[in-house]
LUMTITOR-357694 format. One record per residue: residue number from 1; x, z, y of N, C-alpha, C, O in turn. Coordinates in steps of 0.1 Angstrom, whole numbers, m for minus. Example, Ala and Ser with C-alpha at 12.3 -4.5 7.8 and 13.67 -1.06 7.14 Angstrom:
! LUMTITOR-357694
num nxx nzz nyy caxx cazz cayy cxx czz cyy oxx ozz oyy
1 132 78 m57 123 78 m45 132 78 m33 142 85 m33
2 128 71 m22 137 71 m11 129 79 0 134 80 11
This chain:
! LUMTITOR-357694
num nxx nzz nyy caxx cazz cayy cxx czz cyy oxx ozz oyy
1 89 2383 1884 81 2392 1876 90 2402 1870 83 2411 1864
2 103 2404 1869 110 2413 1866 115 2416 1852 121 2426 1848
3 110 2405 1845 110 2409 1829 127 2404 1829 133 2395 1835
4 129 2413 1822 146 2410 1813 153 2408 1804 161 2415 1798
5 149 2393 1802 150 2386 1787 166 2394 1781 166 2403 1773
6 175 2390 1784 183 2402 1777 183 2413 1769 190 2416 1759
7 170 2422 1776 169 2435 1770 160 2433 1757 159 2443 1750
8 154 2423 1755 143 2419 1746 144 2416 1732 156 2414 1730
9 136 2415 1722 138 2411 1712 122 2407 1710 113 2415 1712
10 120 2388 1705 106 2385 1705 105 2379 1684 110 2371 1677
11 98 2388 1684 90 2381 1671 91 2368 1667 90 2362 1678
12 94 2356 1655 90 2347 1654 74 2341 1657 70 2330 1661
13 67 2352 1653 56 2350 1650 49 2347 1671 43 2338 1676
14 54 2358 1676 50 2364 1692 53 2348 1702 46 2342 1710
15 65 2346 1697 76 2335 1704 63 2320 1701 56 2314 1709
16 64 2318 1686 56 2310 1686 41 2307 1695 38 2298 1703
17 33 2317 1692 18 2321 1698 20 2316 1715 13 2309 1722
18 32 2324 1719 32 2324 1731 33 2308 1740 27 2302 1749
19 45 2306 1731 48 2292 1734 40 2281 1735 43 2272 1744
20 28 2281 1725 16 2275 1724 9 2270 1733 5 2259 1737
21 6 2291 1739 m1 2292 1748 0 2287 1758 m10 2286 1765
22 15 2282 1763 16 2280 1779 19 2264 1778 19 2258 1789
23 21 2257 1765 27 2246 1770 9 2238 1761 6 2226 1762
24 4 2244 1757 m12 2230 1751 m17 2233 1770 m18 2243 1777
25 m20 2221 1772 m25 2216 1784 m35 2219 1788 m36 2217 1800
26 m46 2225 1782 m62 2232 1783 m60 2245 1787 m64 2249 1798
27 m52 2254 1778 m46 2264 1779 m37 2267 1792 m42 2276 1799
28 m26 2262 1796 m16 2263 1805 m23 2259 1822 m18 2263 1833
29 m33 2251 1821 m38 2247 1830 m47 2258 1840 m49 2257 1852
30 m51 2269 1829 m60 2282 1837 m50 2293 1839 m52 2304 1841
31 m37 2286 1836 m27 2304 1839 m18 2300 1850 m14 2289 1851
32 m16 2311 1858 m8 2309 1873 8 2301 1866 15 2302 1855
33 9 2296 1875 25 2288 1871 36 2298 1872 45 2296 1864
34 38 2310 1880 44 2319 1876 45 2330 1863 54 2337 1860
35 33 2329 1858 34 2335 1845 38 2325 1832 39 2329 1820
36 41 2313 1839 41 2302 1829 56 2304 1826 62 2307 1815
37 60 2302 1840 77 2302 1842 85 2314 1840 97 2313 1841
38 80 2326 1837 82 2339 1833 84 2340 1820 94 2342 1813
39 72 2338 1818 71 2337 1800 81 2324 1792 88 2326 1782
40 80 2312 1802 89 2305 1796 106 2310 1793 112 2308 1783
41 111 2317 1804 123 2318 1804 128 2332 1797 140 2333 1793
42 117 2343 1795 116 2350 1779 120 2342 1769 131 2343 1764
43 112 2335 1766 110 2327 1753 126 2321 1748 131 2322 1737
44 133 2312 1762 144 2306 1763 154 2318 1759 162 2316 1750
45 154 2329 1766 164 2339 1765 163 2345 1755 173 2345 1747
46 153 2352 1753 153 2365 1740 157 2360 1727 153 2349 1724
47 162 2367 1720 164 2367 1706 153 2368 1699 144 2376 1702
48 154 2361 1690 141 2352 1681 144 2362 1668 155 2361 1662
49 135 2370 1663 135 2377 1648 127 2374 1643 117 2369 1648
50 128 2378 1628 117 2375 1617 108 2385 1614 115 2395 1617
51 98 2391 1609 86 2402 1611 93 2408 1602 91 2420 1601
52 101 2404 1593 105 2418 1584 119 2424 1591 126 2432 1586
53 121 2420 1601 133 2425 1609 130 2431 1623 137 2432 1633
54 119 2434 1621 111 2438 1633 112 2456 1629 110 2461 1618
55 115 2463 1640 116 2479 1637 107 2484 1647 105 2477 1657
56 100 2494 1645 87 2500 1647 89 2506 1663 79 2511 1669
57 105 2505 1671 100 2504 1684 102 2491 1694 103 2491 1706
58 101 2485 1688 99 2472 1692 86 2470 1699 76 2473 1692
59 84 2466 1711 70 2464 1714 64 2444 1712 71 2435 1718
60 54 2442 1705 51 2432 1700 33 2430 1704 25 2438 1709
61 33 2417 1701 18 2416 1705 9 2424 1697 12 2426 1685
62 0 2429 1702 m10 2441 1700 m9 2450 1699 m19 2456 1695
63 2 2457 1701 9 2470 1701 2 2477 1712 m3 2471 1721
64 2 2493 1710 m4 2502 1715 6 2510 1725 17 2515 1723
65 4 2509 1727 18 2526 1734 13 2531 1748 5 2527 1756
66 23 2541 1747 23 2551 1760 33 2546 1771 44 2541 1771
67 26 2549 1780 35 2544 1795 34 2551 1804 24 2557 1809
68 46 2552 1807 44 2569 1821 52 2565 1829 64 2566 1829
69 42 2558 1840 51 2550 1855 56 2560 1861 52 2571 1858
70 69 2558 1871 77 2565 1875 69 2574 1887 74 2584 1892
71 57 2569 1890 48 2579 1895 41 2593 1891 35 2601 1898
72 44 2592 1875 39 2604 1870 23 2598 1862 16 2607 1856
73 20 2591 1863 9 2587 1863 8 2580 1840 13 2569 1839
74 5 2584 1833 5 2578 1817 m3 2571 1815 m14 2577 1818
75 m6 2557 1809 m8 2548 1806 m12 2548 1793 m5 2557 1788
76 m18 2545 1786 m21 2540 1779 m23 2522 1772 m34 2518 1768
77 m12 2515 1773 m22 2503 1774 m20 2496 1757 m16 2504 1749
78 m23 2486 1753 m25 2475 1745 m21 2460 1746 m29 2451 1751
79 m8 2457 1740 m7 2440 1752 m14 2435 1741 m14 2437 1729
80 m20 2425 1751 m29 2415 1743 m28 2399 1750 m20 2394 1758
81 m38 2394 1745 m38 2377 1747 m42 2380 1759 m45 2392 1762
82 m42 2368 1769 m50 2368 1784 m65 2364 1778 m71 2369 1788
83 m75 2360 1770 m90 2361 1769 m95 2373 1766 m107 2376 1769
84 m82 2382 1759 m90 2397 1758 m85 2407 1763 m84 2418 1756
85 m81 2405 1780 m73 2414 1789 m87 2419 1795 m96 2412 1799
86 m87 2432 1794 m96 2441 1801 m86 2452 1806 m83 2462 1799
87 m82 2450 1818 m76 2463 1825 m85 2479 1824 m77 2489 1822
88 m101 2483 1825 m101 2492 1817 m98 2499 1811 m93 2510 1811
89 m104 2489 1798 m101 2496 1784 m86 2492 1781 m83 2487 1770
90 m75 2494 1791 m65 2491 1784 m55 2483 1780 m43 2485 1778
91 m62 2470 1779 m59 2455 1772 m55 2449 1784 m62 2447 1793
92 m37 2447 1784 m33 2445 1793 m23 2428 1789 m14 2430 1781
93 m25 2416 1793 m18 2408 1793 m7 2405 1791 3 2407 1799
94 m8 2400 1779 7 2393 1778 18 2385 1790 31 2385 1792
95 7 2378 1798 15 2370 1810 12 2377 1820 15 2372 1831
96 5 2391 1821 8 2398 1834 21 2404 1839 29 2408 1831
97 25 2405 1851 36 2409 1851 42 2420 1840 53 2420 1833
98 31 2429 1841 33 2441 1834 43 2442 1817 53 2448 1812
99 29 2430 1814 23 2424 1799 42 2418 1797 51 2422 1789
100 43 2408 1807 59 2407 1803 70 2412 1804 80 2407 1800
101 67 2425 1810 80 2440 1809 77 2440 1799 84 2432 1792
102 72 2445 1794 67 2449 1780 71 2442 1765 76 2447 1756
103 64 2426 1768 67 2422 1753 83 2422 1754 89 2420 1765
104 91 2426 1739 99 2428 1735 105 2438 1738 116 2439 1732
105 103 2448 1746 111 2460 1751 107 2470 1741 97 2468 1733
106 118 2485 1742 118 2491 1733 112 2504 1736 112 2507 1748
107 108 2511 1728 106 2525 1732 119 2530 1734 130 2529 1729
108 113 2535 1747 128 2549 1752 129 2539 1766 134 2545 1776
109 126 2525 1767 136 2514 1775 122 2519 1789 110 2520 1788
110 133 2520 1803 127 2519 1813 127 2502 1816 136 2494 1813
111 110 2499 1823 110 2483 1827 110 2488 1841 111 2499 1846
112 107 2476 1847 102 2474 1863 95 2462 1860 97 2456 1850
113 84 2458 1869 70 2449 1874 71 2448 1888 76 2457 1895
114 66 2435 1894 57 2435 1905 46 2429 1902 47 2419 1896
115 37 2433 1905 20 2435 1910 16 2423 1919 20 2420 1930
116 6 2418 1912 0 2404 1920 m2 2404 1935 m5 2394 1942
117 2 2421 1940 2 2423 1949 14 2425 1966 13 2428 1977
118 26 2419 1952 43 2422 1956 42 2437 1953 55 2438 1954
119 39 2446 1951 43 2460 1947 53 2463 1935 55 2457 1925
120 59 2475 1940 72 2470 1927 67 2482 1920 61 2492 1925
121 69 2481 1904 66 2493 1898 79 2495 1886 89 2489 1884
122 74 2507 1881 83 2513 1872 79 2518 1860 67 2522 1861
123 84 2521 1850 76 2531 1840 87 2532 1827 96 2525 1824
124 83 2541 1823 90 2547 1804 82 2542 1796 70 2545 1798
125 85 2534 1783 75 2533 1775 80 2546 1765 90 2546 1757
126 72 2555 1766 73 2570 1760 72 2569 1742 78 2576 1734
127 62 2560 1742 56 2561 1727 49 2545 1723 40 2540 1730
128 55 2541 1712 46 2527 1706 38 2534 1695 43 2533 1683
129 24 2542 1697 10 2541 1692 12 2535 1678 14 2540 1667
130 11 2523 1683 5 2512 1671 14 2499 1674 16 2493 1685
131 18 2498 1660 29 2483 1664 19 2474 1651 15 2482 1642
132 17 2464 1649 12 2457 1639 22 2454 1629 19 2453 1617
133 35 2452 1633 42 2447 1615 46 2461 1615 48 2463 1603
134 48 2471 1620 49 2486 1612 38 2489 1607 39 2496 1597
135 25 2485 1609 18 2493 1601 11 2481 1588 2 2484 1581
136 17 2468 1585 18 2461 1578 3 2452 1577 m4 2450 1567
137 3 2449 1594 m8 2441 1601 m5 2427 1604 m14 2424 1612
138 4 2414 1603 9 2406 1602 m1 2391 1606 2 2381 1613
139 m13 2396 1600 m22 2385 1601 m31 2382 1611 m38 2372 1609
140 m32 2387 1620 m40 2384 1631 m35 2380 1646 m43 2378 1655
Protein backbone atom coordinates (compact mmCIF):
# COMPACT_ATOMS: atom_id res chain seq x y z
CA UNK A 1 0.00 0.00 0.00
CA UNK A 2 2.91 2.37 0.05
CA UNK A 3 2.29 4.21 3.21
CA UNK A 4 5.68 5.25 4.98
CA UNK A 5 5.48 4.86 8.49
CA UNK A 6 8.73 6.71 8.96
CA UNK A 7 7.54 9.78 7.35
CA UNK A 8 4.51 9.91 9.81
CA UNK A 9 3.46 11.25 12.83
CA UNK A 10 0.01 9.58 14.37
CA UNK A 11 -2.10 11.26 17.07
CA UNK A 12 -2.61 9.52 20.39
CA UNK A 13 -6.07 9.96 19.98
CA UNK A 14 -5.92 8.60 15.72
CA UNK A 15 -3.42 5.60 16.87
CA UNK A 16 -5.87 4.62 19.42
CA UNK A 17 -9.40 4.77 17.22
CA UNK A 18 -7.48 3.09 14.60
CA UNK A 19 -6.16 0.39 16.56
CA UNK A 20 -9.68 -0.49 17.80
CA UNK A 21 -10.85 -0.50 14.61
CA UNK A 22 -8.83 -3.31 13.09
CA UNK A 23 -8.26 -5.50 15.97
CA UNK A 24 -12.44 -5.66 17.76
CA UNK A 25 -13.43 -8.74 15.77
CA UNK A 26 -16.90 -7.44 14.24
CA UNK A 27 -15.08 -4.65 12.99
CA UNK A 28 -11.78 -6.22 11.49
CA UNK A 29 -13.83 -9.03 10.06
CA UNK A 30 -15.53 -6.62 7.16
CA UNK A 31 -12.04 -4.92 6.22
CA UNK A 32 -9.60 -6.56 3.52
CA UNK A 33 -6.65 -8.09 5.50
CA UNK A 34 -4.35 -5.90 3.57
CA UNK A 35 -5.68 -2.79 4.95
CA UNK A 36 -5.44 -4.44 8.26
CA UNK A 37 -1.78 -5.18 7.85
CA UNK A 38 -1.08 -1.69 6.51
CA UNK A 39 -2.61 0.03 9.03
CA UNK A 40 -1.15 -2.29 11.50
CA UNK A 41 2.45 -1.65 10.65
CA UNK A 42 1.68 2.41 10.72
CA UNK A 43 0.51 2.04 14.03
CA UNK A 44 3.79 -0.22 15.06
CA UNK A 45 6.10 2.35 13.32
CA UNK A 46 4.93 5.91 13.52
CA UNK A 47 5.51 8.08 16.31
CA UNK A 48 2.77 8.34 18.83
CA UNK A 49 1.95 12.38 19.85
CA UNK A 50 -0.20 13.97 22.17
CA UNK A 51 -3.10 16.49 20.53
CA UNK A 52 -1.49 19.41 22.01
CA UNK A 53 1.74 18.50 20.12
CA UNK A 54 0.01 18.09 17.08
CA UNK A 55 0.95 21.23 14.45
CA UNK A 56 -1.60 22.29 11.89
CA UNK A 57 0.29 20.48 9.02
CA UNK A 58 -0.02 17.34 10.21
CA UNK A 59 -2.73 15.43 8.48
CA UNK A 60 -5.08 13.65 11.14
CA UNK A 61 -8.40 12.05 11.10
CA UNK A 62 -10.98 14.38 9.55
CA UNK A 63 -8.80 16.60 8.15
CA UNK A 64 -9.55 18.41 4.92
CA UNK A 65 -6.95 19.20 2.41
CA UNK A 66 -5.88 19.70 -1.07
CA UNK A 67 -4.24 17.05 -3.20
CA UNK A 68 -2.74 17.55 -6.59
CA UNK A 69 -1.73 14.00 -8.10
CA UNK A 70 1.18 14.06 -10.18
CA UNK A 71 -1.26 14.00 -13.02
CA UNK A 72 -2.29 17.43 -12.65
CA UNK A 73 -5.48 16.48 -11.56
CA UNK A 74 -6.61 18.43 -7.50
CA UNK A 75 -8.34 16.75 -5.09
CA UNK A 76 -10.05 17.66 -2.64
CA UNK A 77 -10.51 15.00 -0.11
CA UNK A 78 -11.49 14.38 3.75
CA UNK A 79 -9.99 11.17 5.52
CA UNK A 80 -12.51 9.69 7.30
CA UNK A 81 -13.69 6.36 9.06
CA UNK A 82 -14.49 3.46 6.53
CA UNK A 83 -18.64 3.74 7.37
CA UNK A 84 -18.49 7.32 6.22
CA UNK A 85 -16.22 6.91 3.00
CA UNK A 86 -18.04 8.35 0.12
CA UNK A 87 -15.58 8.71 -2.75
CA UNK A 88 -17.83 11.49 -4.29
CA UNK A 89 -18.31 13.72 -1.85
CA UNK A 90 -14.71 13.40 -0.98
CA UNK A 91 -14.63 11.16 2.20
CA UNK A 92 -11.92 9.14 1.56
CA UNK A 93 -10.83 6.18 4.00
CA UNK A 94 -8.68 5.90 6.42
CA UNK A 95 -7.62 2.10 5.39
CA UNK A 96 -7.77 2.98 1.75
CA UNK A 97 -4.67 2.86 0.15
CA UNK A 98 -4.85 6.41 -0.38
CA UNK A 99 -6.50 7.15 3.24
CA UNK A 100 -3.09 5.52 4.55
CA UNK A 101 -0.59 7.82 2.45
CA UNK A 102 -2.21 10.32 3.98
CA UNK A 103 -2.86 9.76 7.77
CA UNK A 104 0.09 11.26 9.34
CA UNK A 105 1.78 12.93 6.45
CA UNK A 106 2.58 16.50 6.22
CA UNK A 107 1.66 19.33 4.06
CA UNK A 108 4.39 20.05 1.40
CA UNK A 109 5.12 15.92 1.79
CA UNK A 110 4.88 14.07 -1.66
CA UNK A 111 2.98 10.34 -0.97
CA UNK A 112 2.65 7.49 -3.42
CA UNK A 113 -0.62 4.77 -3.38
CA UNK A 114 -1.60 1.77 -5.32
CA UNK A 115 -5.13 1.47 -6.28
CA UNK A 116 -7.28 -1.63 -5.58
CA UNK A 117 -6.56 -1.86 -8.98
CA UNK A 118 -2.44 -2.32 -8.78
CA UNK A 119 -2.14 1.32 -10.29
CA UNK A 120 0.53 3.35 -8.76
CA UNK A 121 -0.26 6.92 -7.90
CA UNK A 122 1.28 10.02 -6.68
CA UNK A 123 0.27 13.36 -5.32
CA UNK A 124 1.35 16.75 -3.21
CA UNK A 125 -0.65 17.38 -0.30
CA UNK A 126 -0.74 21.23 -1.33
CA UNK A 127 -2.92 22.42 1.50
CA UNK A 128 -4.57 20.94 4.96
CA UNK A 129 -8.18 22.86 4.71
CA UNK A 130 -9.20 21.82 7.94
CA UNK A 131 -7.19 19.91 10.64
CA UNK A 132 -9.49 19.25 13.91
CA UNK A 133 -6.96 19.85 16.86
CA UNK A 134 -5.99 23.18 14.88
CA UNK A 135 -9.13 24.42 14.90
CA UNK A 136 -9.76 23.12 18.55
CA UNK A 137 -12.17 20.23 17.43
CA UNK A 138 -10.81 17.30 19.76
CA UNK A 139 -14.06 15.69 20.49
CA UNK A 140 -15.44 13.79 17.83
Amino acid sequence: MNAVPQDKLITALDHARLLGMITRPATAAALPRDAIDAAQDILDSAPIIAIEEVTPDIVTMRSRLRLLNDNGTELLVTLCYPADANLAQGQVSVLSPLGLSLLGSRQGQRITWTAPNQTEHAGTIEEIVYQPEAAGDTTA
